[in-house]
LUMRO-362258 format. One record per atom (N, C-alpha, C): residue number from 1; atom name; x, y, z. Coordinates in steps of 0.001 Angstrom, whole numbers, plus 500000, padded with zeros to 6 digits. Atoms other than C-alpha are relative to their C-alpha. Layout:
N
+-----+-------+--------+--------+--------+
| num | atome |      x |      y |      z |
+-----+-------+--------+--------+--------+
| NUM |    CA |      X |      Y |      Z |
...
+-----+-------+--------+--------+--------+
This chain:
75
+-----+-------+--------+--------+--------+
| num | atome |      x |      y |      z |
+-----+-------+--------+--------+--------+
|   1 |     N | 499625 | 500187 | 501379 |
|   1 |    CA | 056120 | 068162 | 515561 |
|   1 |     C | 499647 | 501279 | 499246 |
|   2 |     N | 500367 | 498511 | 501117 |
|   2 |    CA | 056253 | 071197 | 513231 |
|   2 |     C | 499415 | 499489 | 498734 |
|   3 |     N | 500293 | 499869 | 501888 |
|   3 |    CA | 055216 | 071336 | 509614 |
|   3 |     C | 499671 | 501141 | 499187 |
|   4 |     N | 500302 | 498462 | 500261 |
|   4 |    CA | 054086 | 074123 | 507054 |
|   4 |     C | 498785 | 499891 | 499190 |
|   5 |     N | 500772 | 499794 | 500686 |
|   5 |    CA | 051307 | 075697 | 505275 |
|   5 |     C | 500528 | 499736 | 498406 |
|   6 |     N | 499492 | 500203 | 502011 |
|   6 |    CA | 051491 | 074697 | 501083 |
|   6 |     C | 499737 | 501105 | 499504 |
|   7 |     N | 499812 | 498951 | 500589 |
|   7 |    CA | 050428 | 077884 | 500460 |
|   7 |     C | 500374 | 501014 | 500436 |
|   8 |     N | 499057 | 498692 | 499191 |
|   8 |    CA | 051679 | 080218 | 503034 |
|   8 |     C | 501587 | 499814 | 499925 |
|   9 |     N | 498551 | 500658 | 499285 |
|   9 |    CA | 055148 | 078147 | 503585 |
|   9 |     C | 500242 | 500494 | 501830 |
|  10 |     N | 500259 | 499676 | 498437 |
|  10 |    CA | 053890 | 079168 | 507435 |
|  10 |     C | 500125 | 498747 | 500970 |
|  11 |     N | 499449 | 501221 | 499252 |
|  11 |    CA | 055749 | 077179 | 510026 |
|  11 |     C | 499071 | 499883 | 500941 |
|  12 |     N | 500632 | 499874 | 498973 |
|  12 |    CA | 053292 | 075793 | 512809 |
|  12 |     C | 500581 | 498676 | 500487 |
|  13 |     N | 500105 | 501465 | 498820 |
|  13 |    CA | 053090 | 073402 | 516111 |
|  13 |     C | 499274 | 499015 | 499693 |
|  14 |     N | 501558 | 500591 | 499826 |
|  14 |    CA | 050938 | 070605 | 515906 |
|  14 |     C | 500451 | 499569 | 501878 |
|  15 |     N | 500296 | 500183 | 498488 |
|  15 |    CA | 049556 | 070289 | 519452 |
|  15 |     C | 498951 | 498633 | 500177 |
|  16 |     N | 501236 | 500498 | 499968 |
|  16 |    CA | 047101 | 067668 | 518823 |
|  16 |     C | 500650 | 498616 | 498724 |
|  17 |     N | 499981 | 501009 | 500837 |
|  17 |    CA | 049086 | 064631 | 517339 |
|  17 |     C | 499186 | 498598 | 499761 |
|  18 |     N | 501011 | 501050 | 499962 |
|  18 |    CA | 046788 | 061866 | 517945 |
|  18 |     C | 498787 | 500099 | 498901 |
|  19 |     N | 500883 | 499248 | 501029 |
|  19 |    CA | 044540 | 064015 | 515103 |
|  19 |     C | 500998 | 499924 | 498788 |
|  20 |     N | 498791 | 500351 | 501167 |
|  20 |    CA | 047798 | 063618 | 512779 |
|  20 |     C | 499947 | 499136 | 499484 |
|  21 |     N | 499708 | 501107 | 499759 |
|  21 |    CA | 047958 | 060396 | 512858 |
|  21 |     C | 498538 | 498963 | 499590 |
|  22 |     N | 502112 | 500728 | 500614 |
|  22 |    CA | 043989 | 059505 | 512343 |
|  22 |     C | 499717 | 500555 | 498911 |
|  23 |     N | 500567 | 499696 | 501479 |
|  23 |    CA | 043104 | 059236 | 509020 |
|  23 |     C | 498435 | 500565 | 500035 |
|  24 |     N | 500922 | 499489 | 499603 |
|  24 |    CA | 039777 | 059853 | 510332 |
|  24 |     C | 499548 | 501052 | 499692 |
|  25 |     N | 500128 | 498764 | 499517 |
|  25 |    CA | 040431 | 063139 | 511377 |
|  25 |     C | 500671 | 500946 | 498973 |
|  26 |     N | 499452 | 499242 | 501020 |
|  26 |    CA | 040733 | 065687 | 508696 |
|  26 |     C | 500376 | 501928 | 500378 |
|  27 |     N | 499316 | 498837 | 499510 |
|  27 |    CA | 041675 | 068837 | 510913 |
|  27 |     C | 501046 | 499630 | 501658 |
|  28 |     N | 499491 | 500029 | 498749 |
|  28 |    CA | 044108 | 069461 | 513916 |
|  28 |     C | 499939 | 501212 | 500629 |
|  29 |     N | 499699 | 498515 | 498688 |
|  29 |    CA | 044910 | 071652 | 516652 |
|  29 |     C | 501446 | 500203 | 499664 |
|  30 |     N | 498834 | 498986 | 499477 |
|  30 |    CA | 048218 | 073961 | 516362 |
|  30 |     C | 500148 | 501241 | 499805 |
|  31 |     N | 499676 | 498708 | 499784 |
|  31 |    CA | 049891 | 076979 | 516605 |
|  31 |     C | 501113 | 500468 | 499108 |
|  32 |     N | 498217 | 499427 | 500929 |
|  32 |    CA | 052191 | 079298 | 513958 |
|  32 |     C | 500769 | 500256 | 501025 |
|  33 |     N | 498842 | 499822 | 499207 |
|  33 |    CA | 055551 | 079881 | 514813 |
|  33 |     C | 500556 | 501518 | 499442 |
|  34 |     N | 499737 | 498559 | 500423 |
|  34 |    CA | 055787 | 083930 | 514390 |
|  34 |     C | 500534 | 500289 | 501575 |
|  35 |     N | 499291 | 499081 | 498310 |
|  35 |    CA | 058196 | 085546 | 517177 |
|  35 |     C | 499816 | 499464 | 501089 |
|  36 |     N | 499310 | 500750 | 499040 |
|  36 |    CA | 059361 | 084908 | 520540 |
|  36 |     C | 498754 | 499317 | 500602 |
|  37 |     N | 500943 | 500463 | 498708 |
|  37 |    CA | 055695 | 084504 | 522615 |
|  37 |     C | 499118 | 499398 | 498927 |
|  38 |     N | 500880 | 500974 | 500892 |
|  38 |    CA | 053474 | 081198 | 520957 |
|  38 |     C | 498828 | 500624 | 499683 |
|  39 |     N | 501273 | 499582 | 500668 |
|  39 |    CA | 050498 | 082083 | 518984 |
|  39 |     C | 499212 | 499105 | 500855 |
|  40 |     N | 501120 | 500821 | 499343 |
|  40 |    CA | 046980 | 081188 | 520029 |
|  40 |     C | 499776 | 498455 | 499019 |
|  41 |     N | 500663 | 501434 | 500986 |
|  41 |    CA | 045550 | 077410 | 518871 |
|  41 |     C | 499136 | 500690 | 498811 |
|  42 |     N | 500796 | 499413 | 501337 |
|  42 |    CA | 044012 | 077593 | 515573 |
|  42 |     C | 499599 | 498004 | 499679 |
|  43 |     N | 500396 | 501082 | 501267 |
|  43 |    CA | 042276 | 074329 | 513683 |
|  43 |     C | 500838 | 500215 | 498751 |
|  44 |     N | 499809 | 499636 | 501326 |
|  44 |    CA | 043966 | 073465 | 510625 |
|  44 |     C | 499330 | 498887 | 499006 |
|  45 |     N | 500285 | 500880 | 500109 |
|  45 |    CA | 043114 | 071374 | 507921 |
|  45 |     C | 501087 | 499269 | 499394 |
|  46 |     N | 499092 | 500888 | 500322 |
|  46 |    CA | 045477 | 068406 | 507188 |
|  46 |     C | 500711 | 500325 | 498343 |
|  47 |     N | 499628 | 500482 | 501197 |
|  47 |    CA | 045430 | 068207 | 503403 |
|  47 |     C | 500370 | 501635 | 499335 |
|  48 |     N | 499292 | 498288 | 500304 |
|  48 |    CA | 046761 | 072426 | 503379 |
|  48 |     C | 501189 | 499675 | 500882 |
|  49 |     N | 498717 | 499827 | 499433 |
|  49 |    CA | 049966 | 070889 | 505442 |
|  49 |     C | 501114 | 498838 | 499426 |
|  50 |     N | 498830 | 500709 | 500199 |
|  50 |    CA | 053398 | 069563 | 504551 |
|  50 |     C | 500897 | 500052 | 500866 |
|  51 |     N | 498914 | 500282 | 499029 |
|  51 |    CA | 056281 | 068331 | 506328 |
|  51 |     C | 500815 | 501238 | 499539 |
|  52 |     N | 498972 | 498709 | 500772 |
|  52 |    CA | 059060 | 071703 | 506196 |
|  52 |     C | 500753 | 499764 | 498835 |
|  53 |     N | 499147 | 500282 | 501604 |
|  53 |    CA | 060974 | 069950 | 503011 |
|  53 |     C | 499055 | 500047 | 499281 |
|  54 |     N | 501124 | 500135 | 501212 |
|  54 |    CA | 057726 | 070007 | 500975 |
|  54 |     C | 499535 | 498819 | 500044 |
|  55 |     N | 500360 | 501351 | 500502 |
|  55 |    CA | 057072 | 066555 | 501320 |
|  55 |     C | 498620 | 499857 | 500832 |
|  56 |     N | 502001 | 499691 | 498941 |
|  56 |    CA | 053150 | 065927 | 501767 |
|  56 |     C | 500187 | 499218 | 500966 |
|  57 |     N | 500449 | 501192 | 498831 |
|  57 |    CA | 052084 | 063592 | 504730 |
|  57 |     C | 499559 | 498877 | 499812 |
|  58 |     N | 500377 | 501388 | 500759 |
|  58 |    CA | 051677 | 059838 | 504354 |
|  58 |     C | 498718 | 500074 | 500281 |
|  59 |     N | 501561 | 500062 | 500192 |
|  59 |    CA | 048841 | 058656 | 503076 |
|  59 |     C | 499337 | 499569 | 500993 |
|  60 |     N | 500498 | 500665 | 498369 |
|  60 |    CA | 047946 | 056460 | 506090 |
|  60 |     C | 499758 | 501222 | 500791 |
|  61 |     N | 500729 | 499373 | 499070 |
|  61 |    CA | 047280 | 059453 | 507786 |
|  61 |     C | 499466 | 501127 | 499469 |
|  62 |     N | 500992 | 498784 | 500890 |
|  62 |    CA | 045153 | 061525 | 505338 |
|  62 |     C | 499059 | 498789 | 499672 |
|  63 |     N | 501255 | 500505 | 500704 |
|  63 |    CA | 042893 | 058847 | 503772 |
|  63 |     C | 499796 | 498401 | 501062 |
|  64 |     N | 500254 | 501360 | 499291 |
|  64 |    CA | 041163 | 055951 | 505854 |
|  64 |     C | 499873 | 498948 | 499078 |
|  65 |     N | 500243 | 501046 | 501111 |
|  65 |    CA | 040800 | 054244 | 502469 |
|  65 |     C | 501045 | 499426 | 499281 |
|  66 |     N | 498990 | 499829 | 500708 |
|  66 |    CA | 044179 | 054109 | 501424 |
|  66 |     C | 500661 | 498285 | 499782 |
|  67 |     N | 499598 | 501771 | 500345 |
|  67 |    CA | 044615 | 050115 | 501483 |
|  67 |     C | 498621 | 499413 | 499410 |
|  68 |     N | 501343 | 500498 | 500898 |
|  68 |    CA | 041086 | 049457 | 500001 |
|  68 |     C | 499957 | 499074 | 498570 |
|  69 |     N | 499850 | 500933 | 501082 |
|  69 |    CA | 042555 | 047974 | 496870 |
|  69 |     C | 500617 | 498811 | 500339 |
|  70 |     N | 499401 | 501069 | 499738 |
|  70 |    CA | 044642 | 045387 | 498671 |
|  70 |     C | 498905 | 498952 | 500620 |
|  71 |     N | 501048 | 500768 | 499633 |
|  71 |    CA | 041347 | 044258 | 500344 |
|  71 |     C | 499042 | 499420 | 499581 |
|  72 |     N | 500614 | 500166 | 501246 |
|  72 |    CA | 039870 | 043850 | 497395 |
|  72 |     C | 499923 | 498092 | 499817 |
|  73 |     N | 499860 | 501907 | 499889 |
|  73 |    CA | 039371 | 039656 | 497003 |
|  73 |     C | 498897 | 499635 | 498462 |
|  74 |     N | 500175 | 500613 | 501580 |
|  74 |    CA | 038822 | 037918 | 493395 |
|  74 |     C | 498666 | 499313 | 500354 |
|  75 |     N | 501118 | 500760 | 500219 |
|  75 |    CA | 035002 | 037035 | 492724 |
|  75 |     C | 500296 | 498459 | 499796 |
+-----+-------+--------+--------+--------+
């Protein structure tokens, strides 16, 4: 899966989707996409990446808290 930096607009790999995907986990493993031979792994952190249209990443997989109000139950 690709995506980009928000402030570079720097296209990278993610190599390490199972870290995408876990709200948990607030960095991944990939690689930019500069010229023909793949860059080395780098850490990134999640909440500096967007999908290539600009659109951020669902919440479900940035915040582990993100249904906390629905769990919420009337005193």
């Amino acid at each position: 899966m690709f995506l980009k930096e928000k402030d570079s607009d720097d296209l990278l790999e993610v190599l390490t989707l199972k870290d995408l995907f876990d709200p948990f986990c607030k960095e991944l493993i990939g690689r930019y996409q500069h010229g023909e031979e793949p860059q080395d792994p780098a850490s990134f952190k999640k909440e500096a990446l967007v999908f290539p249209s600009g659109e951020p990443l669902p919440k479900c997989w940035t915040d582990a808290h993100y249904r906390d109000d629905e769990l919420q139950r009337p005193a």
